[in-house]
C-alpha positions in Angstrom: 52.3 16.7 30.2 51.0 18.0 27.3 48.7 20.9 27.0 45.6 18.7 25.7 46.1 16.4 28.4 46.4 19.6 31.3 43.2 20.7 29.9 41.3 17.4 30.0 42.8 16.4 33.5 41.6 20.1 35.0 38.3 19.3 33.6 37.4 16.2 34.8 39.0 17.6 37.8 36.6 20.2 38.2 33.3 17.8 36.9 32.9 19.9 33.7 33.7 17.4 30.7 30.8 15.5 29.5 30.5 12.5 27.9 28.2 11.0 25.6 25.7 8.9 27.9 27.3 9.8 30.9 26.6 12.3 33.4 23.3 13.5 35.2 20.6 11.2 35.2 17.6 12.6 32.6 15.1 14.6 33.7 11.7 12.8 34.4 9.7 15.3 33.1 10.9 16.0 29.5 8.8 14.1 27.0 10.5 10.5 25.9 12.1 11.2 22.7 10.7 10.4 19.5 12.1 6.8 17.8 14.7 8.7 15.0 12.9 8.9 11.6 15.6 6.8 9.8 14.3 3.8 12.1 10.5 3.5 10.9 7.9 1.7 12.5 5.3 0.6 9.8 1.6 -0.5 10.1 0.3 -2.9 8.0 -3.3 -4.2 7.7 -2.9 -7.6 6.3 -5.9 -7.5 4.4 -4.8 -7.9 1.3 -2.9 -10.9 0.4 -1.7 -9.1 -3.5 -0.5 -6.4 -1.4 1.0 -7.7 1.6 1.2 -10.6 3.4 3.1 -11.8 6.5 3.2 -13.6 9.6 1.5 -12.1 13.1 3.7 -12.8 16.5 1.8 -10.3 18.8 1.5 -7.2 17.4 4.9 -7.7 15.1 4.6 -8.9 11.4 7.6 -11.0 10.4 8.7 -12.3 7.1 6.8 -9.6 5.4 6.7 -9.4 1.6 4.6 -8.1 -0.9 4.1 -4.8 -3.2 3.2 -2.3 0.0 6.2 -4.3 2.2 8.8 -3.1 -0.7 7.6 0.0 -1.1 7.7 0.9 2.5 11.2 -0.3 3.1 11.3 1.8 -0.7 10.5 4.9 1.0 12.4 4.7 3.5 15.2 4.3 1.7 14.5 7.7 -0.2 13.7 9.5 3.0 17.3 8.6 4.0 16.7 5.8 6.8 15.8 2.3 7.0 12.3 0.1 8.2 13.1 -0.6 11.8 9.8 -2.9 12.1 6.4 -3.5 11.2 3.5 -4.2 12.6 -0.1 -5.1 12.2 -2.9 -2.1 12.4 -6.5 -3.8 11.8 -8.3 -1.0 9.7 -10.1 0.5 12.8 -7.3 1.2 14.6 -5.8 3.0 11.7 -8.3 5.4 12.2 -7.8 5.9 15.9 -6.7 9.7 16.7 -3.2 10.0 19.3 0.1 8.4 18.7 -0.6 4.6 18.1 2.8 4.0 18.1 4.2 3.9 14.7 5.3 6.5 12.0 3.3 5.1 8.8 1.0 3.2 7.8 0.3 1.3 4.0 -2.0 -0.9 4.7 -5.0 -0.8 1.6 -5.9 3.0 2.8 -8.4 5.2 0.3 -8.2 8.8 1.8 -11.8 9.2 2.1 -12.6 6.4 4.8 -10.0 8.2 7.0 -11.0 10.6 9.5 -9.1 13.8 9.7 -8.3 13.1 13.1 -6.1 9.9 12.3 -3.1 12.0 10.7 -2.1 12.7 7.1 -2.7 11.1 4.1 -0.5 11.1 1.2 -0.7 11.0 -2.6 -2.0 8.2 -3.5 1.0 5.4 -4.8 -1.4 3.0 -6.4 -5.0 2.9 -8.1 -7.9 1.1 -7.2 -9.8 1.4 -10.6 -11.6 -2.1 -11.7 -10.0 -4.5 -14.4 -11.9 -6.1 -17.2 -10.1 -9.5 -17.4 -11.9 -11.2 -20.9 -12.1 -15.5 -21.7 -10.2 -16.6 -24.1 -11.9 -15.8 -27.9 -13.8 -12.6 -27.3 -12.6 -9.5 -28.9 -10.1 -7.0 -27.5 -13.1 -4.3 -26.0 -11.8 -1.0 -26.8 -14.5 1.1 -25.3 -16.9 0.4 -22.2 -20.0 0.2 -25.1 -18.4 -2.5 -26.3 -19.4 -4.3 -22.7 -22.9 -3.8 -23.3 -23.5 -6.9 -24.6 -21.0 -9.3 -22.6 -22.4 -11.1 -19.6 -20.3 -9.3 -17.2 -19.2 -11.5 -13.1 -17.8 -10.1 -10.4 -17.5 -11.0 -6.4 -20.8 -10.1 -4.8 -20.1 -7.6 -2.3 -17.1 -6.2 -4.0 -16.5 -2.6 -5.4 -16.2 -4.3 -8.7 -19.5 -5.7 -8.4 -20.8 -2.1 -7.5 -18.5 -1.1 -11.0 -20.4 -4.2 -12.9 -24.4 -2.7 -12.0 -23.4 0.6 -13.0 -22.6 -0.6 -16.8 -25.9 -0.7 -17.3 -25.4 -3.9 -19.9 -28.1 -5.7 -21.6 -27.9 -8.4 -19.3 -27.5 -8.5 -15.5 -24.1 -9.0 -14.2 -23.7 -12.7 -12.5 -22.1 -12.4 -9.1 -20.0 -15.1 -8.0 -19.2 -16.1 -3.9 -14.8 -15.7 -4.5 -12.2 -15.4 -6.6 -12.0 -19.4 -7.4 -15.8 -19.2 -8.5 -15.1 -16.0 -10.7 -11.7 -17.3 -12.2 -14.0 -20.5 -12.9 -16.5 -19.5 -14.6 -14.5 -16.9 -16.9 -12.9 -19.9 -17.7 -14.9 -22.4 -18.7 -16.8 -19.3 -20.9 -19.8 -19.1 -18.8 -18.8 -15.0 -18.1 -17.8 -12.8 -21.5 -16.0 -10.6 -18.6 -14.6 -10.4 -15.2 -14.3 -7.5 -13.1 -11.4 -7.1 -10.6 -10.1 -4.8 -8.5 -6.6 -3.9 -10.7 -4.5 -4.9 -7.8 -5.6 -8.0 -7.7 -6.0 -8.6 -11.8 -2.4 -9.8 -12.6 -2.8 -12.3 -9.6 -6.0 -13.3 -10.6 -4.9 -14.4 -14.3 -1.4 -16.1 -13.7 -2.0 -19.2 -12.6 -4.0 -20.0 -15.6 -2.5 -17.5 -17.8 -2.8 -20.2 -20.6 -6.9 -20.7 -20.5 -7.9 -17.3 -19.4 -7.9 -14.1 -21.8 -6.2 -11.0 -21.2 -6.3 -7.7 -18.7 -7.8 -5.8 -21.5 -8.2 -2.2 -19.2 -9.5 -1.0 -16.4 -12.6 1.1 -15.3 -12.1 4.5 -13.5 -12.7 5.3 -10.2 -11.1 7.8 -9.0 -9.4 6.6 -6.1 -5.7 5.4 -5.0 -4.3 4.1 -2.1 -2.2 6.1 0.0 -0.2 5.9 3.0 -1.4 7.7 6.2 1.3 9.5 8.6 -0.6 10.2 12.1 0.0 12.8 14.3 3.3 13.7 16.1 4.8 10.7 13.7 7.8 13.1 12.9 7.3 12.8 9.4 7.3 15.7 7.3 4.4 14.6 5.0 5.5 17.0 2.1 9.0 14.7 2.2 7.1 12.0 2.1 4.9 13.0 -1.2 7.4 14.3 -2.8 9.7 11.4 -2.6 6.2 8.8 -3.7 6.1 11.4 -7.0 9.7 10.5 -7.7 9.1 7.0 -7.6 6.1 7.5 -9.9 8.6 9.4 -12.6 11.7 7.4 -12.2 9.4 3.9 -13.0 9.8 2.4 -9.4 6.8 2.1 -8.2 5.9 0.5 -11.9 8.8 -1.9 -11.5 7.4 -2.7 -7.9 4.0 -3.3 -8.9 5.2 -5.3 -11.8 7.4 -7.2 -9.8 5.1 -7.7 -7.3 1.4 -7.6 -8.3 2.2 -9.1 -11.7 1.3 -5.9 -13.8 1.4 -2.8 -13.4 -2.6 -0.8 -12.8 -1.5 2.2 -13.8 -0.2 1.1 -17.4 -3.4 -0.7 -18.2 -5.6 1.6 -20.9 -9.1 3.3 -19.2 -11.6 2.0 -21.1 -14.7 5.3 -21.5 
């Protein structure tokens, strides 16, 4: 018998070799071990169909697609693991302090609706300035003055609406009940303008790309979404902001955006 095997027979002898997943049964009072960080669990609120969309089964979301979906499983990738799941977070229990049972969320966030208790948030990956979408004809506005004049829609309710009142044009804005109303009447030329968030702008033009005029810019807010990592997630939130700066320099979170929301908000001029 070889030395190796003399060794390895006297130990098992003796109850001292141990083998992965065998041996003593684990102690009941260590904490349960944290799901490993290259196996994320991702919340998603579902709220916004040019960000995300899915399928609920409980409190899973399959067949998941959309900007937010791509740049999760994105992220992941960078951070050197893989989306294990996601699953659907309404926006109140986003903001819910304790563990809520998954690592990060990216789910139409803007940090300042999130309590500090709820975790982390991150850079922001996306803005939520407001588009000027124009009907066909006018001319290409260059500066907000040049809005003063135009007869200005929007969703009532909306933040864009909120964006449209603060103009200040020479005539009051018309708000409209939903997006079908607003596309309508920018395109049979009853608005000059319509104001959209810029997530939603490239969405909002394609399907009658042909009768509508173009994104022409967007007005500043001064927000973004970002993605919010609660506590004792496991995610070392400085990884994850530096990794969502990379994909701002290397052009794929444009490309996403692109591919994904049909333009990309960042590239469209700021009208002042």
């Amino acid at each position: 018998m070889s030395s190796l095997r003399r060794t390895v027979a006297a130990a098992l002898a003796l109850g001292v070799l141990a083998l992965p997943g065998v041996g003593a049964a684990a102690d009941p009072s260590a904490p349960p071990a944290r799901p490993p960080a290259q196996s994320l669990v991702v919340a998603l609120g579902l709220t916004n169909a040019s960000l995300q969309a899915g399928v609920v089964r409980g409190k899973d979301v399959i067949l998941a697609r959309g900007f937010e979906v791509e740049l999760a499983r994105t992220l992941a990738r960078r951070l050197g693991g893989r989306v294990g799941a996601f699953v659907h977070a309404s926006p109140g229990r986003l903001s819910v302090a304790g563990a809520p049972g998954w690592h990060l969320a990216l789910a139409g966030i803007e940090p300042a609706g999130v309590p500090v208790a709820a975790g982390h948030t991150t850079v922001p990956y996306v803005t939520t300035d407001i588009a000027v979408v124009t009907r066909r004809g006018l001319g290409r506005p260059g500066r907000l003055a040049d809005l003063r004049g135009a007869l200005l829609c929007a969703v009532r309710g909306s933040e864009a609406a909120r964006a449209a009142a603060s103009l200040r044009t020479s005539r009051a804005p018309v708000l409209v009940a939903g997006t079908e109303r607003l596309r309508s009447s920018l395109r049979t030329g009853f608005c000059d303008a319509a104001l959209v968030p810029a997530v939603e702008a490239g969405r909002f033009v394609e399907p009658q790309r042909r009768v509508l005029g173009p994104v022409v810019g967007r007005i500043a807010r001064g927000e973004g979404l970002v993605a919010l990592v609660p506590p004792g997630a496991g995610l070392d939130v400085k990884a994850v902001d530096r990794e969502l700066r990379r994909l701002r320099r290397d052009g794929t979170l444009a490309r996403l955006a692109r591919e994904w929301l049909g333009l990309d908000p960042a590239a469209l001029p700021v009208l002042r």
